[in-house]
PANUBA-989511 format. One line per 10 residues: number of its first residue (from 1); their letters; for each residue y, z, x of N, C-alpha, C, O. Coordinates in steps of 0.1 Angstrom, whole numbers. Last residue first. Layout:
NUM> a> Y Z X Y Z X Y Z X Y Z X  ...
# end
This chain:
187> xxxxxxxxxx> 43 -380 142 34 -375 156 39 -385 167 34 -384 179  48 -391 120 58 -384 127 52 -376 143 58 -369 152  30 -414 115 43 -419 119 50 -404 127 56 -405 137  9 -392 102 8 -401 115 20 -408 121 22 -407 134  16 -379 82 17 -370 93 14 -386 105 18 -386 117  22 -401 68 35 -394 68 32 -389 84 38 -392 94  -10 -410 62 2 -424 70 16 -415 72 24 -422 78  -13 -386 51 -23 -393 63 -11 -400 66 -3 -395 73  -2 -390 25 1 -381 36 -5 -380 46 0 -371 53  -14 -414 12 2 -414 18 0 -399 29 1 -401 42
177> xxxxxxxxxx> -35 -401 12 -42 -413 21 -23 -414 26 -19 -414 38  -33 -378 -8 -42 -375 7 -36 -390 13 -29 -386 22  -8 -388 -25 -22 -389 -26 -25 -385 -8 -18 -389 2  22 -368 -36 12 -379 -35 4 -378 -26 5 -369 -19  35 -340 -41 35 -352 -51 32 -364 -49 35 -373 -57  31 -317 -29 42 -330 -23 44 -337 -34 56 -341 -36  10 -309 -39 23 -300 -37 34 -310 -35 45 -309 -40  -10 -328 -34 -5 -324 -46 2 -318 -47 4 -317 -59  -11 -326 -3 -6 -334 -9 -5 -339 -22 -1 -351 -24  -22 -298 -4 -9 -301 -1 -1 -312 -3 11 -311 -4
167> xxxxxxxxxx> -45 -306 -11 -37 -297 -21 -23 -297 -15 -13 -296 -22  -57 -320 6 -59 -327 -5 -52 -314 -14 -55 -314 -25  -53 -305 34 -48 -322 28 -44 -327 16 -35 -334 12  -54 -269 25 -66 -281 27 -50 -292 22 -41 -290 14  -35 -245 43 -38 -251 29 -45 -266 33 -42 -273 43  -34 -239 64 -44 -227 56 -47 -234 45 -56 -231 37  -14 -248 84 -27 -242 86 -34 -243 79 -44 -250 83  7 -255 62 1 -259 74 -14 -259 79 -23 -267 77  12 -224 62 14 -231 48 3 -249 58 -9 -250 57  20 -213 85 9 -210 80 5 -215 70 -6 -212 67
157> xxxxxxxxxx> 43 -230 93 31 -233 96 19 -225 92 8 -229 96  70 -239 82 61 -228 78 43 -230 82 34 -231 74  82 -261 86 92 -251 85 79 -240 88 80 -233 98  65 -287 72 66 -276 81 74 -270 91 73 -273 103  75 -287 44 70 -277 48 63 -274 61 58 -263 64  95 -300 55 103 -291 53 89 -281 53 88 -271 59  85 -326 58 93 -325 71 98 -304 66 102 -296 75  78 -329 33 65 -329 45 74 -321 55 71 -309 58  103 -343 23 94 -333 19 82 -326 27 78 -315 23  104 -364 43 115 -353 44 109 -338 37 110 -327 42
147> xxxxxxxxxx> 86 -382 25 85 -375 47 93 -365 45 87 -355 47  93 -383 3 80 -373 7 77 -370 18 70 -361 23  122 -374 1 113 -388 -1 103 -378 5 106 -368 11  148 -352 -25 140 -358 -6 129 -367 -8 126 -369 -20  150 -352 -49 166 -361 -35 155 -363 -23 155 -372 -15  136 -344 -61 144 -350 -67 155 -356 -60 165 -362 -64  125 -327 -47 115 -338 -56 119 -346 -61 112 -355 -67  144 -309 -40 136 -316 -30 126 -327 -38 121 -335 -30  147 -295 -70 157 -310 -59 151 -315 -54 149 -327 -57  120 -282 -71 127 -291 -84 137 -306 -75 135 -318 -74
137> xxxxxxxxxx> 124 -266 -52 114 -274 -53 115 -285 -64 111 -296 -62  146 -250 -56 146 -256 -49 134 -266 -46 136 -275 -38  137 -240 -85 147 -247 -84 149 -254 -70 154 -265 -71  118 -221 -68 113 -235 -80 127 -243 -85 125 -254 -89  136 -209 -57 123 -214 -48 118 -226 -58 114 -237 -55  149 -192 -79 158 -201 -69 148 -208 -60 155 -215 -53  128 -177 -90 141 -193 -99 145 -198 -89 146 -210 -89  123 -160 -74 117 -167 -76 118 -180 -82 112 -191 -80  149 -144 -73 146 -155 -60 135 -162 -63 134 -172 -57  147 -136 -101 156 -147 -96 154 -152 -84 157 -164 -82
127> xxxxxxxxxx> 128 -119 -96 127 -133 -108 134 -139 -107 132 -150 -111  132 -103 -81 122 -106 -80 122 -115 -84 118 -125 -77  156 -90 -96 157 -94 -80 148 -104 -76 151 -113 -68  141 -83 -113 156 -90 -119 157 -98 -102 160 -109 -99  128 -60 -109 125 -69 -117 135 -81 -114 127 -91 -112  148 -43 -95 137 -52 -86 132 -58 -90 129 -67 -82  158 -33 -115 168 -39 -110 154 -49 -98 153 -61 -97  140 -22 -134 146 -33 -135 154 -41 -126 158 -52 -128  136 -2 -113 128 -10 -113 133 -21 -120 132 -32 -114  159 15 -112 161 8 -102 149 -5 -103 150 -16 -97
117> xxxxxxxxxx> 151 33 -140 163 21 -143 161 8 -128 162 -4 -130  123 33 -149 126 38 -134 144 29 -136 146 17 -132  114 32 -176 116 46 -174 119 50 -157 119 61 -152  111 6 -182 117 14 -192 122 30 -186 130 38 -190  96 -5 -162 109 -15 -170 115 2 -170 121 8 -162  71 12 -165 81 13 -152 101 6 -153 111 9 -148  60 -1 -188 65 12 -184 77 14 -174 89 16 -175  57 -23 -178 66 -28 -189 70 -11 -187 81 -7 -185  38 -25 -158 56 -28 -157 58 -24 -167 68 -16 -165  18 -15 -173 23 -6 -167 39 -8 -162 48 0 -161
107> xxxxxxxxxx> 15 -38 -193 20 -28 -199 25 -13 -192 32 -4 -197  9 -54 -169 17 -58 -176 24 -44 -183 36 -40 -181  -9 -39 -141 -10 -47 -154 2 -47 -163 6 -36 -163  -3 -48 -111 -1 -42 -117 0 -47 -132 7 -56 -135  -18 -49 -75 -18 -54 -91 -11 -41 -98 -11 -30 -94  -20 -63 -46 -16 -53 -52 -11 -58 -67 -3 -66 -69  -46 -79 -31 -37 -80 -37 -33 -68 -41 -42 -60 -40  -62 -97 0 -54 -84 -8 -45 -81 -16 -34 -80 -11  -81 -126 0 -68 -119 -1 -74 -103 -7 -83 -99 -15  -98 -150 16 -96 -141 13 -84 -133 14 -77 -131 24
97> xxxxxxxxxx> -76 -181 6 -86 -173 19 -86 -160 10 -79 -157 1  -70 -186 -21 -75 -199 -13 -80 -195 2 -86 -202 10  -81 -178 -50 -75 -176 -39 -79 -183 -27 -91 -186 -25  -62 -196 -79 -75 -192 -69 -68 -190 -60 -56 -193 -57  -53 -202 -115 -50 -195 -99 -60 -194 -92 -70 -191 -98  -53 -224 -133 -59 -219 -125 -49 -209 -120 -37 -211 -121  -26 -230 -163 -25 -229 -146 -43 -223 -146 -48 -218 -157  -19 -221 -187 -18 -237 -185 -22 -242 -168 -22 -253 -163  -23 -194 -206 -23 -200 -195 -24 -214 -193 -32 -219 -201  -18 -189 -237 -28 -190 -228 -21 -200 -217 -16 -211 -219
87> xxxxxxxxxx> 10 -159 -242 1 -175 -248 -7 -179 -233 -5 -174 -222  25 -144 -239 17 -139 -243 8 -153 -247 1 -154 -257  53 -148 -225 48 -152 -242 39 -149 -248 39 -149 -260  47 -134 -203 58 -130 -214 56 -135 -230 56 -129 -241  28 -145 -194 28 -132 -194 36 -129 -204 33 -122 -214  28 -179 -191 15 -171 -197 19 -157 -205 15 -155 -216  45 -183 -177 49 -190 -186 38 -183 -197 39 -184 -209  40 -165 -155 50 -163 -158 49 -168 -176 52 -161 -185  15 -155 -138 15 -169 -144 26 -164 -157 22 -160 -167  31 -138 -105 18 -140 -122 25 -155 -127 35 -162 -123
77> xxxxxxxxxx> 38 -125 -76 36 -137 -85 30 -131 -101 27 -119 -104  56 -118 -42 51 -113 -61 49 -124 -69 58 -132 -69  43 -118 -11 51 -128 -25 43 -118 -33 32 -113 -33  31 -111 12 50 -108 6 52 -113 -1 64 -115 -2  14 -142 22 16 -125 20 34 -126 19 43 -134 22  19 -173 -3 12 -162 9 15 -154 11 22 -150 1  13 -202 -26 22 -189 -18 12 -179 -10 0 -179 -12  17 -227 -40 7 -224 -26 16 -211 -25 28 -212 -24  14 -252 -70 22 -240 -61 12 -233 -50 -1 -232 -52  2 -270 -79 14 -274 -84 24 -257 -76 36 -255 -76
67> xxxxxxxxxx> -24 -290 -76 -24 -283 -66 -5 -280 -70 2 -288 -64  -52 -304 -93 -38 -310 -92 -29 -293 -88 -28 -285 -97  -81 -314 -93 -73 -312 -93 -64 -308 -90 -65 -307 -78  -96 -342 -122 -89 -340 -108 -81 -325 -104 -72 -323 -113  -101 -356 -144 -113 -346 -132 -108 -344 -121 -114 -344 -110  -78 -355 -153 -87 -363 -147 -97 -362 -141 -100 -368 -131  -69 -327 -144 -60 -340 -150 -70 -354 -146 -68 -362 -137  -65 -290 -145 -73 -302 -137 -64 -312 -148 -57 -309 -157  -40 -271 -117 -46 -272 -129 -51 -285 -130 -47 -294 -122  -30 -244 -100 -36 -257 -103 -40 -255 -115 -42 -245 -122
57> xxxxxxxxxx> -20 -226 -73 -15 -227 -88 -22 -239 -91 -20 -247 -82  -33 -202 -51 -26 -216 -56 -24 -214 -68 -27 -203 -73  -27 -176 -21 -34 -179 -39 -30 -194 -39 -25 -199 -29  -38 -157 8 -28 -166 2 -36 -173 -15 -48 -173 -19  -35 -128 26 -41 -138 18 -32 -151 16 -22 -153 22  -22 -94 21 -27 -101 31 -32 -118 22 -31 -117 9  -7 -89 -6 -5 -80 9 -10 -90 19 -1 -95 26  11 -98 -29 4 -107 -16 -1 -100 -6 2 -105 5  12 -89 -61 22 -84 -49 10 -90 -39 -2 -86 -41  11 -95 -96 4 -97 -84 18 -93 -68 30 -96 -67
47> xxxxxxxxxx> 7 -87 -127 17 -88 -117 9 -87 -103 2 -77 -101  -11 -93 -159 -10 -88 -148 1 -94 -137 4 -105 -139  -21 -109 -179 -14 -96 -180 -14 -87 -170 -18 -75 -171  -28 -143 -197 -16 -133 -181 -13 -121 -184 -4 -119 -192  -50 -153 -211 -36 -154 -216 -38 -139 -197 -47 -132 -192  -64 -185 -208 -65 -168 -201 -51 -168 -208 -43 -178 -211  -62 -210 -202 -68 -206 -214 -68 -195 -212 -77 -192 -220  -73 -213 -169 -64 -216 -176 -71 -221 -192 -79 -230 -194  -81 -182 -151 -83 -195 -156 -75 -203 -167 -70 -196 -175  -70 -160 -127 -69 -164 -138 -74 -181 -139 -72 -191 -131
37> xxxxxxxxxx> -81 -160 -98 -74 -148 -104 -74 -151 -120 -80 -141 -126  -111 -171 -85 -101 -170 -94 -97 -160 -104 -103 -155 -114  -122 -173 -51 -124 -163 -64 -110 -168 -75 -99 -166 -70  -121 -188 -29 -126 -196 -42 -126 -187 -51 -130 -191 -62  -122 -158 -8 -117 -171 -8 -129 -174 -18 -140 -169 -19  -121 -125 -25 -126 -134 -20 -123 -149 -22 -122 -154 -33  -100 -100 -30 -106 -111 -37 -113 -121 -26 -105 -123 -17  -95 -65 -35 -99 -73 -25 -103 -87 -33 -108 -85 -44  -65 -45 -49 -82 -56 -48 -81 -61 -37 -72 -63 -30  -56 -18 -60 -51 -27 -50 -68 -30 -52 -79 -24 -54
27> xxxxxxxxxx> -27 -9 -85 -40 -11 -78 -45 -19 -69 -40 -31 -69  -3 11 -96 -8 -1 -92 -24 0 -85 -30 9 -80  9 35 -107 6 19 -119 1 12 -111 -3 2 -116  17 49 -89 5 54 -100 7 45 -105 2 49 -115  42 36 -76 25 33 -68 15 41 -81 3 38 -81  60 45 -94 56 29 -93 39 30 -84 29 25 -87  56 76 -88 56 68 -102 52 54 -100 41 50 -105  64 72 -61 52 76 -63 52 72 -80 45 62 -83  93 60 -67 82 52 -60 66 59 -60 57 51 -58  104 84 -79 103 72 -89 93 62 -79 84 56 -86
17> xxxxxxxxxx> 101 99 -57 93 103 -70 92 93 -82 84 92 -91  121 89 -40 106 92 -36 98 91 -52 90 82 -55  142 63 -54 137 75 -42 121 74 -44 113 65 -48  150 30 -36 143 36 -42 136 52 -44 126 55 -37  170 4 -38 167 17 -31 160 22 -40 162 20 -52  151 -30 -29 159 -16 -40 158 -7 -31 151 -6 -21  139 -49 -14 145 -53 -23 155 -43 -28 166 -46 -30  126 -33 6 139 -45 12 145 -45 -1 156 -41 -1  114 -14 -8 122 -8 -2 134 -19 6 145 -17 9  89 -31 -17 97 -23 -25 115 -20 -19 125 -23 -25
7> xxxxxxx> 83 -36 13 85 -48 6 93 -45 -5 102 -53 -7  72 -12 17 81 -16 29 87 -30 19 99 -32 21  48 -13 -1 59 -2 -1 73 -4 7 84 2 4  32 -28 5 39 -29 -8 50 -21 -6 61 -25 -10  21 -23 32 32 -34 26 36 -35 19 46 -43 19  11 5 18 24 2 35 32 -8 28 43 -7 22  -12 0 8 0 0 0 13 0 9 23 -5 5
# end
């Protein structure tokens, strides 16, 4: 819980007894690479914190499937469009290496919402840099050409590393064979 806790503490101040309050809602898993967090048709009631690992977002389209987010340790996630509405999921999640997650089920934020005021405020902090990362993935798809796109993720070589050809170049928005001829011109 270290990293959760060091990760709490960038975002908010937070004292002691409201942060032992937030650590009694949470729980911590082990998941195994190909284990999936959620399937799509699942309705979402859970909040995920990255300690070690990394997850995707997909979903299938032709017997195909289709790789629409990659994140890694220090990210908070859930299937957003799922949790709030309370409607079924439209995403997989899988974990794409073995991960550690720190969980927390829905009804326990929703406690924590109501009875830590600074947790809203981490709520709120959380959900907006996460609007601003899918807003920035929004432009880049929308002004950069897919070398420039390429060119940015790698900024981040564990993203690189860890994620297979054929999902990263469903993150990009085209086929294994274009992103073969990208990474070859820039070598």
């Amino acid at each position: 819980m270290e990293e959760f806790i060091t990760f709490i503490k960038t975002i908010i101040w937070i004292d002691d007894l409201d942060l032992q309050l937030v650590l009694s809602r949470c729980k911590e898993r082990q998941i195994p690479k190909g284990k999936m967090i959620l399937r799509k048709g699942q309705i979402a009631n859970q909040y995920f914190f990255i300690v070690s690992g990394g997850i995707r977002f997909f979903y299938n389209r032709n017997d195909q499937e289709i790789t629409t987010w990659v994140t890694f340790k220090s990210e908070f996630f859930t299937e957003i469009s799922s949790l709030n509405p309370q409607k079924p999921s439209r995403f997989n999640i899988e974990a794409i290496e073995d991960s550690k997650l720190v969980v927390i089920d829905k009804k326990d934020m929703d406690f924590l919402y109501g009875h830590i005021a600074v947790w809203e405020e981490f709520g709120r902090k959380i959900w907006e840099a996460m609007s601003v990362r899918m807003i920035d993935q929004i432009l880049n798809f929308q002004t950069l050409t897919a070398e420039e796109r390429y060119l940015e993720f790698m900024n981040n070589p564990e993203f690189l590393q860890k994620v297979p050809i054929k999902q990263l170049a469903a993150v990009l928005g085209i086929t294994p064979n274009a992103l073969s001829r990208i990474r070859k011109n820039i070598r």
